[in-house]
MARBADREN-262901 format. One line per field, with one value per atom (N, C-alpha, C): residue number from 1; x, y, z. Coordinates in Angstrom, 2 decimals, decimal comma. Each point is the difference from the previous one (the first is absolute). Layout:
% MARBADREN-262901
num = (NUM; ...) .
u = (X; ...) .
v = (Y; ...) .
w = (Z; ...) .
***
This chain:
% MARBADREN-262901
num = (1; 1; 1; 2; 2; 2; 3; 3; 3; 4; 4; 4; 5; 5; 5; 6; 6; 6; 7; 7; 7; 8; 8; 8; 9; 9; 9; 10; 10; 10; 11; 11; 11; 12; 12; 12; 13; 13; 13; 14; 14; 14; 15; 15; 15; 16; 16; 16; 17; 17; 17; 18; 18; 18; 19; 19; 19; 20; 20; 20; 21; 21; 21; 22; 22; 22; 23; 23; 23; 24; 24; 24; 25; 25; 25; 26; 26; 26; 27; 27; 27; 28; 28; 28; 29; 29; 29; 30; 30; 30; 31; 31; 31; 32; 32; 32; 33; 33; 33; 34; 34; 34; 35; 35; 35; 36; 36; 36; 37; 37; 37; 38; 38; 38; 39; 39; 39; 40; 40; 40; 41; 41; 41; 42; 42; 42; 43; 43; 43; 44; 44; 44; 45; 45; 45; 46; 46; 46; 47; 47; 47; 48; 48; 48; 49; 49; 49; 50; 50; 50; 51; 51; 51; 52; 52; 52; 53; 53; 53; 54; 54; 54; 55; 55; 55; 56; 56; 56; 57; 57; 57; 58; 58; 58; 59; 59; 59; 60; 60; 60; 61; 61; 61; 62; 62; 62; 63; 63; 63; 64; 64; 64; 65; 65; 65; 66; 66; 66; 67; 67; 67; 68; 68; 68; 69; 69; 69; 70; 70; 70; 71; 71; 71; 72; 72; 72; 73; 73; 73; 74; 74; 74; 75; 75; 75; 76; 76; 76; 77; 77; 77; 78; 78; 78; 79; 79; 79; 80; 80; 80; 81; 81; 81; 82; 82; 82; 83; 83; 83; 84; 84; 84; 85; 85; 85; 86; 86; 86; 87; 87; 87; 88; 88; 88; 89; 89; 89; 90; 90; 90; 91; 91; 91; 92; 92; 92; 93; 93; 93; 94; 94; 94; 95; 95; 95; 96; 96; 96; 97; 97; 97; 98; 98; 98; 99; 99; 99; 100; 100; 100; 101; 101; 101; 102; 102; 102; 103; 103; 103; 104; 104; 104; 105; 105; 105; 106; 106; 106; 107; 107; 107; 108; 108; 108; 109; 109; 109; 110; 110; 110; 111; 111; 111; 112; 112; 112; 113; 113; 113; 114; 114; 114; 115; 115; 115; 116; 116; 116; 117; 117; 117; 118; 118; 118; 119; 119; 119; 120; 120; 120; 121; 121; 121; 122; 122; 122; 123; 123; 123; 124; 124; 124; 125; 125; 125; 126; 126; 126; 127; 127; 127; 128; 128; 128; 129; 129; 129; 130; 130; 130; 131; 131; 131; 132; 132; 132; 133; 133; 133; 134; 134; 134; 135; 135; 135; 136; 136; 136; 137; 137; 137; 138; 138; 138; 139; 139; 139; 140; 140; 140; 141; 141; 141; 142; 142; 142; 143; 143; 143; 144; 144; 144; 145; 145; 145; 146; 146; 146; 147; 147; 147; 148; 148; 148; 149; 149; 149; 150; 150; 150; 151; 151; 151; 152; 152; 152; 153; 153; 153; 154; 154; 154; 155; 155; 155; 156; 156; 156; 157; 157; 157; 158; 158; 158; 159; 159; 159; 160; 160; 160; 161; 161; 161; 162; 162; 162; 163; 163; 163; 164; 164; 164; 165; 165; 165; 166; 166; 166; 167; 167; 167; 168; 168; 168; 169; 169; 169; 170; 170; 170; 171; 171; 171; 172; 172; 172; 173; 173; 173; 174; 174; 174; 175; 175; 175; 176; 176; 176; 177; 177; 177; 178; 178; 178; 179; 179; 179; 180; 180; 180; 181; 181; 181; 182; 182; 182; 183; 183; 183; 184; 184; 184; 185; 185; 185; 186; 186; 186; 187; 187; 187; 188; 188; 188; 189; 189; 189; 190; 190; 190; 191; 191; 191; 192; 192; 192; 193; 193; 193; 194; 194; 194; 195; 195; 195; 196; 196; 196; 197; 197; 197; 198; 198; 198; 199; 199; 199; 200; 200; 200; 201; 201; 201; 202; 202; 202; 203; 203; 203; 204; 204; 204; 205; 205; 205; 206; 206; 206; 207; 207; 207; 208; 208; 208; 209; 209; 209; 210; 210; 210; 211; 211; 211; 212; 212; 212; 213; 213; 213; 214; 214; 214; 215; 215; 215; 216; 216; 216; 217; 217; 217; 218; 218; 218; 219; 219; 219; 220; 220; 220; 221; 221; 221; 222; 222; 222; 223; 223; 223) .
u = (-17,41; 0,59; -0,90; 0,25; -1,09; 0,73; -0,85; 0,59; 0,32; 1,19; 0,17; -1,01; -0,88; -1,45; -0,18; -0,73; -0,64; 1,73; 0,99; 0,88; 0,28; -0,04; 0,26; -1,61; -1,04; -1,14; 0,19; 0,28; 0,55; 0,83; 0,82; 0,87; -0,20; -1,10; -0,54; -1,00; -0,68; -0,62; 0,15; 1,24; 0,32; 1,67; 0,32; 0,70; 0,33; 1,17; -0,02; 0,60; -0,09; 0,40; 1,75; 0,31; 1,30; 1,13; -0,62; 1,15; 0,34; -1,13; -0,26; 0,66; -0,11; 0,63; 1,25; 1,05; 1,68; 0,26; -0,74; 0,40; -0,28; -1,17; 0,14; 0,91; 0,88; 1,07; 1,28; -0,38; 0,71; -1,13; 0,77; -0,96; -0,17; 0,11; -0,56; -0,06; 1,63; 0,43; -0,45; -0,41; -0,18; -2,08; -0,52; -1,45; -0,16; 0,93; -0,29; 0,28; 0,91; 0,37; -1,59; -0,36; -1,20; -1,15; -0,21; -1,29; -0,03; 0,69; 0,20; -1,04; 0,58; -1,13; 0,50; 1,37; 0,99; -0,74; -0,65; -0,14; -1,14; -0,70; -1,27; 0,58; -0,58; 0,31; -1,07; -0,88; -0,60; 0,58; -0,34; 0,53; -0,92; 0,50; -1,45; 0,02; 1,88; 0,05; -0,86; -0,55; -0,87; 0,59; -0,93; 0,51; 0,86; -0,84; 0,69; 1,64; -0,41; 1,84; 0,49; -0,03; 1,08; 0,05; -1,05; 0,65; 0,42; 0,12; 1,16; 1,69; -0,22; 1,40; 0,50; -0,57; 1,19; -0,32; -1,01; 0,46; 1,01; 0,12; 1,18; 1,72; -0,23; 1,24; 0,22; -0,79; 0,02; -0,65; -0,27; -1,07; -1,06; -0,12; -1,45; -0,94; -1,10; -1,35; -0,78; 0,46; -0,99; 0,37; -0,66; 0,47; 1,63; 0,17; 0,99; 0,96; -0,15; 1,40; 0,31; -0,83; 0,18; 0,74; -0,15; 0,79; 1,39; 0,13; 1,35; 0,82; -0,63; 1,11; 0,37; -0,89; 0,13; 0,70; 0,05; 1,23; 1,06; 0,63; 0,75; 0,75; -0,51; 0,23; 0,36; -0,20; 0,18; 0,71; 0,37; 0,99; 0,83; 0,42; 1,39; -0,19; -1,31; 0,32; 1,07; 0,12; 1,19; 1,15; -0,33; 0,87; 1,62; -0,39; 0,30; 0,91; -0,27; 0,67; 0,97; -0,21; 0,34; 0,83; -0,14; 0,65; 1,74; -0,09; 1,82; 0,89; -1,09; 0,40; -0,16; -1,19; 0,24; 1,18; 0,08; 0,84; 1,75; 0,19; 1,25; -0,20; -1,29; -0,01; 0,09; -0,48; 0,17; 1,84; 0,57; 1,45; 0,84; -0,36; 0,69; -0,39; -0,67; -0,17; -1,35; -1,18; -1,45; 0,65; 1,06; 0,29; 0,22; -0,63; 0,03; 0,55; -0,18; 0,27; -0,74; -1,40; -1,19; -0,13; -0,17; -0,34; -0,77; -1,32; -1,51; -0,19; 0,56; -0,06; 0,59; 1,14; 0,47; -0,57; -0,75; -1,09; -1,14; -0,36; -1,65; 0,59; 1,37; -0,11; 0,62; 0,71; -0,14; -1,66; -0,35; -1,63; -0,60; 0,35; -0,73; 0,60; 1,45; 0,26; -0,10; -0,71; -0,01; -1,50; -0,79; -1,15; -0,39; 0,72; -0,08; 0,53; 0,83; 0,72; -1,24; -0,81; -0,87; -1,22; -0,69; -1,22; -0,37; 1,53; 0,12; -0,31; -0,64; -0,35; 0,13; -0,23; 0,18; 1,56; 0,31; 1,56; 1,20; 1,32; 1,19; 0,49; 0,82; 0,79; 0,80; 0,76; 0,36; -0,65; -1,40; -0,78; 0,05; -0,15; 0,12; 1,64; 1,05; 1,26; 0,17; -0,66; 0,20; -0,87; -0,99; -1,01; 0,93; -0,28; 1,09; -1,38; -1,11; -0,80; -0,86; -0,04; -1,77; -1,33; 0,19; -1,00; -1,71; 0,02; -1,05; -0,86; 0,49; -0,33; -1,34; 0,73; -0,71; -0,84; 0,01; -1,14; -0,94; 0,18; -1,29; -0,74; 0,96; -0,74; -1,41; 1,00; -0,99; -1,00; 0,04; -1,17; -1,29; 0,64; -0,79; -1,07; 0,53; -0,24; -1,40; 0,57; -1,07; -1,09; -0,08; -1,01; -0,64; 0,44; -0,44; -0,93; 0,57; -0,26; -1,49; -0,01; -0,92; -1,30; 0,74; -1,23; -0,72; 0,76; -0,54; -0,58; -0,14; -0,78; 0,60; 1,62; 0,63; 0,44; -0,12; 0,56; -0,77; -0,68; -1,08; 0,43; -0,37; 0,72; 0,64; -0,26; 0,41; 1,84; -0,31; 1,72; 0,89; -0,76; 0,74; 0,45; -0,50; 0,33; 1,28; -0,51; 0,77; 1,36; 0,28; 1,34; 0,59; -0,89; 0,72; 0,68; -0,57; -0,20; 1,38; -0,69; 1,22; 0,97; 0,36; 1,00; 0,67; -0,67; 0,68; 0,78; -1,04; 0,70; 1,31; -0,03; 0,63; 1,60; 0,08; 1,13; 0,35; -0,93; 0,45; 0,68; -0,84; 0,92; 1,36; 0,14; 1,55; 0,67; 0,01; 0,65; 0,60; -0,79; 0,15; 0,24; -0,77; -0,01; -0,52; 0,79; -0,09; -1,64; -0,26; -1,72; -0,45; -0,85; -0,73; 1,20; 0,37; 1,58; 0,47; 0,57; 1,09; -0,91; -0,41; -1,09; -0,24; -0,30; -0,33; 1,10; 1,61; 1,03; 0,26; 0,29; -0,11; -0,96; -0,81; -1,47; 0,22; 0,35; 0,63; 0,86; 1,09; 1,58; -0,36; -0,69; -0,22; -0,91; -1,21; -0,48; 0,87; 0,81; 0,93; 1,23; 0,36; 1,29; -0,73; -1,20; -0,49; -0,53; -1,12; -0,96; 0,31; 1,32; 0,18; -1,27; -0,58; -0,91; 0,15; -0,02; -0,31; -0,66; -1,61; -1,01; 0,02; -0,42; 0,17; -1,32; -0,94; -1,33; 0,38; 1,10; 0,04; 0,41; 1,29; 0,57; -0,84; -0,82; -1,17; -0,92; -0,11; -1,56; 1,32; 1,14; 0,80; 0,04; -0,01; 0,32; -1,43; -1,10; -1,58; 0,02; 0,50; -0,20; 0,99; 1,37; 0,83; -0,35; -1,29; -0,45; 0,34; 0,62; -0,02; -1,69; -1,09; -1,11; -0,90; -0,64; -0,66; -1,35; 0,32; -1,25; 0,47; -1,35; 0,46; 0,41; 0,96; 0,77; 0,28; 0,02; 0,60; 0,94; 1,28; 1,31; 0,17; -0,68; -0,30; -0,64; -0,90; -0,78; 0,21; 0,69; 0,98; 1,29; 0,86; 1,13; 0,19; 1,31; 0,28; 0,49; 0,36; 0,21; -0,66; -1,60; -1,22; -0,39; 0,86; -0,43; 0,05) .
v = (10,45; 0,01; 0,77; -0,25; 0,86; 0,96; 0,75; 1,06; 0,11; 0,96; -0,36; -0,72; 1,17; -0,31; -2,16; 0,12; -1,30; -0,71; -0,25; -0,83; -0,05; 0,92; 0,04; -0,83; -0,08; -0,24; -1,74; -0,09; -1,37; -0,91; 0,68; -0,55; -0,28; 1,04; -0,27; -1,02; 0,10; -1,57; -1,29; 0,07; -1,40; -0,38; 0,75; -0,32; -1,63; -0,22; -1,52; -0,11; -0,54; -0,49; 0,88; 0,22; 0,72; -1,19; -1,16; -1,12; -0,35; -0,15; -0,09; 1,33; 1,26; 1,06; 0,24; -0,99; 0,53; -0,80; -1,00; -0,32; 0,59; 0,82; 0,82; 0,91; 0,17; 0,42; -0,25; -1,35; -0,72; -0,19; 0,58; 0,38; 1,32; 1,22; 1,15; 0,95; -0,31; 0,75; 0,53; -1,39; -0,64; 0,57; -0,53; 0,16; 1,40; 0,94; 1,24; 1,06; -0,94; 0,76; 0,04; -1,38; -0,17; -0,11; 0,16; 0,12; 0,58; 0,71; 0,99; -0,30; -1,45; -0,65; -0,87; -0,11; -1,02; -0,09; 1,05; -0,30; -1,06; -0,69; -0,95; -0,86; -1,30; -1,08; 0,02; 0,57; 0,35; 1,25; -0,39; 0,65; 0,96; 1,45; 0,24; 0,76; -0,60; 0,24; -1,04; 0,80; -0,96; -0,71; -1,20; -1,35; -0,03; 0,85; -0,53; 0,65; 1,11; 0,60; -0,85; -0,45; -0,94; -1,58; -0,01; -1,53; 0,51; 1,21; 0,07; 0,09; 0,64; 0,18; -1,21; -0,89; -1,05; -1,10; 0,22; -1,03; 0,58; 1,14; 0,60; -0,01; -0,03; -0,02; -1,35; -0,83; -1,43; -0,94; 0,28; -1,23; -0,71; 0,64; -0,27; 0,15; -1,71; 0,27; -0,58; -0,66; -1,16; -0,32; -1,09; -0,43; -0,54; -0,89; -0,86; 1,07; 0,78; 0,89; 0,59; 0,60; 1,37; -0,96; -1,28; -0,86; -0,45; -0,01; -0,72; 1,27; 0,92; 1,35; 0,70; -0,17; -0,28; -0,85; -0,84; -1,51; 0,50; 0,60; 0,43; 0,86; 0,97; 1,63; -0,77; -0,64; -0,14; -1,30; -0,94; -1,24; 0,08; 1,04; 0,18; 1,61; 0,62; 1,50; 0,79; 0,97; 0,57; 0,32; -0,54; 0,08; -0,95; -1,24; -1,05; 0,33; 0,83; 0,28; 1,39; 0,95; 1,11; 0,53; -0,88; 0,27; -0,46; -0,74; 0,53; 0,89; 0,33; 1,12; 1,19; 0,21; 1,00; -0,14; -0,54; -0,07; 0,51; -0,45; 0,44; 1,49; 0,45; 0,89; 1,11; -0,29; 0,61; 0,12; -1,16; -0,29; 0,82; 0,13; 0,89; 1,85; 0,44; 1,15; 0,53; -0,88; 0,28; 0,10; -0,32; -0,62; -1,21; -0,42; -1,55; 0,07; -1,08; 0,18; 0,00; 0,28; 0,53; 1,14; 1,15; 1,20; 0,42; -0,86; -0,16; 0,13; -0,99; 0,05; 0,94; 0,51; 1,26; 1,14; 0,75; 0,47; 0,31; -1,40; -0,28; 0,57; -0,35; -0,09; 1,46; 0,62; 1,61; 1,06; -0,99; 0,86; -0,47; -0,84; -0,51; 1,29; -0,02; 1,61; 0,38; 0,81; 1,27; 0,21; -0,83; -0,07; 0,39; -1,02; -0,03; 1,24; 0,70; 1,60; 0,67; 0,12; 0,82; -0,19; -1,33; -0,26; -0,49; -0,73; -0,91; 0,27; 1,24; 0,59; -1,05; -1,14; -1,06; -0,42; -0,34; -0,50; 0,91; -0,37; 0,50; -1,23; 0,31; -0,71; -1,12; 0,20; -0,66; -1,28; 0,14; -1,69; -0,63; 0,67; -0,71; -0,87; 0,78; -0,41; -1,07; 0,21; -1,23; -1,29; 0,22; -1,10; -1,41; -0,95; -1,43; -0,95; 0,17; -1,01; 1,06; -1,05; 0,73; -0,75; -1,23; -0,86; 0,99; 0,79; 0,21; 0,61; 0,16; 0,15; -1,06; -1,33; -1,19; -0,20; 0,46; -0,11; 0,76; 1,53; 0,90; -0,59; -0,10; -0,33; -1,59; -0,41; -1,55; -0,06; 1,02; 0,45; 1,15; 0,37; 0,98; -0,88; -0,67; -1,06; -0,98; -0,25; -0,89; 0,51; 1,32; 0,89; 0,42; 0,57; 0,59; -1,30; -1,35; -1,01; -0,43; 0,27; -0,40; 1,50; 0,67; 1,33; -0,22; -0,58; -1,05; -0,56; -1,09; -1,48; -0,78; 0,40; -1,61; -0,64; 0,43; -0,25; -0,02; -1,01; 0,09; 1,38; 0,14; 0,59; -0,85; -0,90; -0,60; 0,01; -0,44; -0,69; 1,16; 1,13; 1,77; -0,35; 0,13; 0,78; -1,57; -1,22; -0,91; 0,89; -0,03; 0,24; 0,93; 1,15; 1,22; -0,72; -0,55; 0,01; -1,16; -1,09; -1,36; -0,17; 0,76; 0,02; 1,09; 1,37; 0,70; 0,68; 0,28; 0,33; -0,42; -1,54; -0,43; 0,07; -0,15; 0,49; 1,48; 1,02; 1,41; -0,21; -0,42; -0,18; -0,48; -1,23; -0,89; 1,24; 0,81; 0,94; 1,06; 0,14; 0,86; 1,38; 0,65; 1,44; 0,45; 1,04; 1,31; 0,17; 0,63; 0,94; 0,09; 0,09; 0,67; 0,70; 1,03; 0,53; -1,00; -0,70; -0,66; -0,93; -0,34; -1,09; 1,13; 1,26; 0,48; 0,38; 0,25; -0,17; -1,20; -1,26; -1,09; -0,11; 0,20; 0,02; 1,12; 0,82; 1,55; -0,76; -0,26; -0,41; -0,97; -1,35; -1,43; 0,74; 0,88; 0,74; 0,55; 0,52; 0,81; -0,89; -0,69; -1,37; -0,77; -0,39; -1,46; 0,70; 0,58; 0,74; 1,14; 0,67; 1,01; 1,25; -0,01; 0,79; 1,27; 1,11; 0,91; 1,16; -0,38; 0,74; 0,91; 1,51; 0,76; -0,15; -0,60; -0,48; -0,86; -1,15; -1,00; 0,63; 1,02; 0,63; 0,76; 1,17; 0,52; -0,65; -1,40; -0,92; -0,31; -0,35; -0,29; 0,88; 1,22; 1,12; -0,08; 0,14; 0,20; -1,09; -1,55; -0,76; 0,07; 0,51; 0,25; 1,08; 1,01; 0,74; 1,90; -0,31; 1,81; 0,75; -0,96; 0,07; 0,02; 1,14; 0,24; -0,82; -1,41; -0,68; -1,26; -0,86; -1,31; -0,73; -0,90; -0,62; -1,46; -0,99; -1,49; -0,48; 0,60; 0,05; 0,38; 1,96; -0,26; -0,02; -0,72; -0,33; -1,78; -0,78; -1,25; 0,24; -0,18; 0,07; -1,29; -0,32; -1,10; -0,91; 0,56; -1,29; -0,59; 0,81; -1,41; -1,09; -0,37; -0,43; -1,78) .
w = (-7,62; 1,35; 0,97; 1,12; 1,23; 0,12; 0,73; 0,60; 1,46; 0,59; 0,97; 0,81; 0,43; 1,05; -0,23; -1,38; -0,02; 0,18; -0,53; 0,46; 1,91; 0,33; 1,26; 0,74; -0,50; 0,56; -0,35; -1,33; -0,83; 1,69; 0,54; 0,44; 1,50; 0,71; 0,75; 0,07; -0,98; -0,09; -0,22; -0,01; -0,40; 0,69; 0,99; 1,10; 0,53; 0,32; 0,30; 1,01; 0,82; 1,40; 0,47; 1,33; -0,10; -0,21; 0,46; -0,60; -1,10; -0,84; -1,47; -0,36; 0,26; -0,47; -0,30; 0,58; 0,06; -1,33; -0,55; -1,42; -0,72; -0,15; -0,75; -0,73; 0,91; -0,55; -0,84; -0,36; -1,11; -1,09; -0,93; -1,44; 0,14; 1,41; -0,26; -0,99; -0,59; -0,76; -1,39; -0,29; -1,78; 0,60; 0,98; 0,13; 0,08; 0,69; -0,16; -1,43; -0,57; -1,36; -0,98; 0,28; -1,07; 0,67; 1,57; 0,57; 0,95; 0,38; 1,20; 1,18; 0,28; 1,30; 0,44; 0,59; 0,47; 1,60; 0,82; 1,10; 0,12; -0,94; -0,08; -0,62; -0,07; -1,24; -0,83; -0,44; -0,72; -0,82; -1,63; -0,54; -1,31; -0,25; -0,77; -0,90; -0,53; -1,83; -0,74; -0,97; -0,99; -0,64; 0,14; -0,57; -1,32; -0,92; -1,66; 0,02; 0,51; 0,34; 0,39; 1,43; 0,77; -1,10; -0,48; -0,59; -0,95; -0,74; -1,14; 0,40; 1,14; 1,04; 0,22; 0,26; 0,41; -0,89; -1,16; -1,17; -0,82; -0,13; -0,72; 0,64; 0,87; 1,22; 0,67; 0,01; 0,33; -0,66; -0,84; -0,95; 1,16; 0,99; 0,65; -0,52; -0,28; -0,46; 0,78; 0,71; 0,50; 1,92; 0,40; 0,90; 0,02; -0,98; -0,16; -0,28; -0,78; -0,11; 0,92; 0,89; 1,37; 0,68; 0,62; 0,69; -0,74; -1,05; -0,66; -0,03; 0,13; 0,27; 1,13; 1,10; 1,26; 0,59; -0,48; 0,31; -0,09; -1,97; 0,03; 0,35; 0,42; 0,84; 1,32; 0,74; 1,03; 0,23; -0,88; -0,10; -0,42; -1,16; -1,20; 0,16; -0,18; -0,51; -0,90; -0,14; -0,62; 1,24; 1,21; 0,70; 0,11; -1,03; 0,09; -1,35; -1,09; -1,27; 0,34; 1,29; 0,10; 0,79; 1,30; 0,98; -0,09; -0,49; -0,23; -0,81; -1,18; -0,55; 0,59; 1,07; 0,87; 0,76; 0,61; 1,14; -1,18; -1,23; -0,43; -0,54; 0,06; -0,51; 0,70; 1,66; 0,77; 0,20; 0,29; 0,29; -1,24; -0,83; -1,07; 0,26; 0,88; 0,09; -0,78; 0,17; -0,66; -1,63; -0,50; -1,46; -0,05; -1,66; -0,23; -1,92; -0,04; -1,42; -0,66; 0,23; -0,73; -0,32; -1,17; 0,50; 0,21; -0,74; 0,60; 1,38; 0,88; 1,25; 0,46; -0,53; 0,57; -0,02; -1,46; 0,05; 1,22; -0,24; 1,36; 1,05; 0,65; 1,08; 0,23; -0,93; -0,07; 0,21; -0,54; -0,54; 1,81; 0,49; 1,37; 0,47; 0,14; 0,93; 0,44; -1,63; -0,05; -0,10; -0,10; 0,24; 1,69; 0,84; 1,49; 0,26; -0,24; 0,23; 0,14; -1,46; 0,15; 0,13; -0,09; 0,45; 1,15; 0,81; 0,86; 1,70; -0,08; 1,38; 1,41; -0,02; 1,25; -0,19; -0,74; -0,81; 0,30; -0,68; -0,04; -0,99; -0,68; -0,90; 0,60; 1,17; 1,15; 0,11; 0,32; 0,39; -1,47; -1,05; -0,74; -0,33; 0,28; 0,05; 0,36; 1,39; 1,50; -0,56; -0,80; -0,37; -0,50; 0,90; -0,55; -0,52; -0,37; -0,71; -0,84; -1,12; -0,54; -0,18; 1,17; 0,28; 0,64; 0,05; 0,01; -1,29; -0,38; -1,52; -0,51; 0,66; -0,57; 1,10; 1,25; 0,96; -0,25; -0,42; -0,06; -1,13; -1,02; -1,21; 0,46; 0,56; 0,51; 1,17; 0,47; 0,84; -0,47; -1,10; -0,64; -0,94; -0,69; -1,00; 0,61; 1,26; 0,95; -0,01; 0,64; 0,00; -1,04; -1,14; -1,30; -0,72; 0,50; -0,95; 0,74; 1,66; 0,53; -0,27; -0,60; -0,40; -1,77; -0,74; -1,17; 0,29; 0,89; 0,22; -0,11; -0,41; -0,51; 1,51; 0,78; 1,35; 1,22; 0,90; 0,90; 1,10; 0,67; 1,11; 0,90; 0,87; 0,47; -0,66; -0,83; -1,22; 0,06; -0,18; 0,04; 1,08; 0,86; 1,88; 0,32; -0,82; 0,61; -0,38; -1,40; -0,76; 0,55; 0,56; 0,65; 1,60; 0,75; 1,44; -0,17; -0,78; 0,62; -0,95; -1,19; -0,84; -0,51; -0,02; -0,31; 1,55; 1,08; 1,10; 0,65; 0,22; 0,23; -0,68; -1,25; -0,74; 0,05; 0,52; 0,42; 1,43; 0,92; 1,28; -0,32; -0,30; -0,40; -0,37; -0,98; -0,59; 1,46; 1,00; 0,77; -0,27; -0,78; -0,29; 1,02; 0,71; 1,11; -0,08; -0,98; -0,07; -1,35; -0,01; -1,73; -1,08; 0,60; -0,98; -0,16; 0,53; -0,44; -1,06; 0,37; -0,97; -1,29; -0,31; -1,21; -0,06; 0,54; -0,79; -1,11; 0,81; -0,76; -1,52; 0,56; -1,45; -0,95; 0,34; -0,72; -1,01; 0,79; -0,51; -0,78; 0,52; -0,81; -1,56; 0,32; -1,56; -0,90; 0,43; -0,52; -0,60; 0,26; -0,16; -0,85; -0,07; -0,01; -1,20; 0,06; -0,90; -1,17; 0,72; -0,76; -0,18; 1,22; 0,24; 1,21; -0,21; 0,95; -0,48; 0,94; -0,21; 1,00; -0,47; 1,53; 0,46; -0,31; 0,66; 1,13; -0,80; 1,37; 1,30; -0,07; 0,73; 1,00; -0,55; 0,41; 0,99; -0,69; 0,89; 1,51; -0,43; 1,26; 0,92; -0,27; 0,78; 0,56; -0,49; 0,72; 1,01; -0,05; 0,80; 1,11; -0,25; 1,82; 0,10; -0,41; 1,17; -0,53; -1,27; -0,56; -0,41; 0,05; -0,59; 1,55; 0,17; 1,49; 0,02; -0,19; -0,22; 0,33; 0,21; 0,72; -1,05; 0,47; -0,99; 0,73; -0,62; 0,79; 0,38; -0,64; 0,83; 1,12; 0,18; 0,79; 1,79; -0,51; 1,09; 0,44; -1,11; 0,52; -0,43; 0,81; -0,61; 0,05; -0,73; -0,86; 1,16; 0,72; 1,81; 0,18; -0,35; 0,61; -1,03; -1,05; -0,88; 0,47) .
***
């Protein structure tokens, strides 16, 4: 990994347009966990890592796969298997008849209590989708796949700009929070995952981290 200096120099050089910039911020999350360089589309975790990451987590090897999972994330996703069990799970008082899920979504919390410095337990309460879950993941994916080779650039920037954006607007999320509520909640429901890394990279991007960040310097309006 770099160090601050060269990442920060990393990022100055390879800067992209301020229009091109507000997408960036879909995928930030997942690009900053594993490359701490969401403000560029250039990316500058090493290759053999990142393709073990999402062949292990997506059976991504190739061209053909990065797209058939991209399709899916963003045509069916786990939004499509989840969202009504959220929604009863919410309607039952954040209990379901899972205790797994009851668990996660204990461990989300109490996680957010104490790591959750941008957060309150509250937005997560209020959260009625976990469709972004399947957007970050599918904008991250674009990018990571176009930092392999399996993906031209052109095909990246398309997937971000004319398919994944567009299904973020429809959604009409307020700002960036609300959008890493959703993705929080959808990991946590969907995944059975809560990393206090993810939590952490969220907090650096609405702005607890005295450094430039892509949330923000676009917020999620200009998208």
């Amino acid at each position: 990994m770099f160090g601050r200096k060269k990442r920060l120099k990393f990022i100055e050089e390879n800067r992209v347009s301020p229009e091109e910039q507000v997408y960036l911020g879909l995928g930030a999350v997942l690009v900053d966990v594993n490359s701490a360089s969401s403000l560029v589309f250039k990316m500058r975790g090493k290759p053999k890592y990142m393709a073990q990451i999402i062949e292990a987590g997506w059976g991504i090897v190739d061209r053909a796969t990065a797209l058939q999972m991209i399709d899916w994330l963003l045509e069916q996703g786990h939004v499509a298997e989840y969202q009504t069990e959220f929604e009863n799970f919410r309607a039952g008082g954040f209990k379901g008849t899972s205790a797994e899920k009851n668990a996660d979504w204990k461990e989300l919390e109490e996680d957010i209590k104490t790591f959750g410095s941008e957060f309150t337990v509250e937005y997560f309460r209020n959260c009625t989708t976990v469709i972004a879950w399947d957007f970050e993941r599918a904008a991250f994916l674009a990018r990571v796949c176009h930092h392999l080779g399996y993906l031209e650039e052109r095909e990246a920037w398309e997937i971000i700009k004319e398919r994944v954006a567009p299904l973020v607007r429809k959604e009409d999320f307020k700002d960036w929070k609300e959008y890493a509520v959703s993705f929080l909640a959808g990991r946590s429901f969907c995944f059975g995952a809560n990393d206090v890394d993810v939590i952490l990279t969220t907090n650096d991007l609405l702005g607890e981290k005295k450094e430039a960040a892509v949330w923000q310097e676009s917020p999620l309006s200009s998208l």
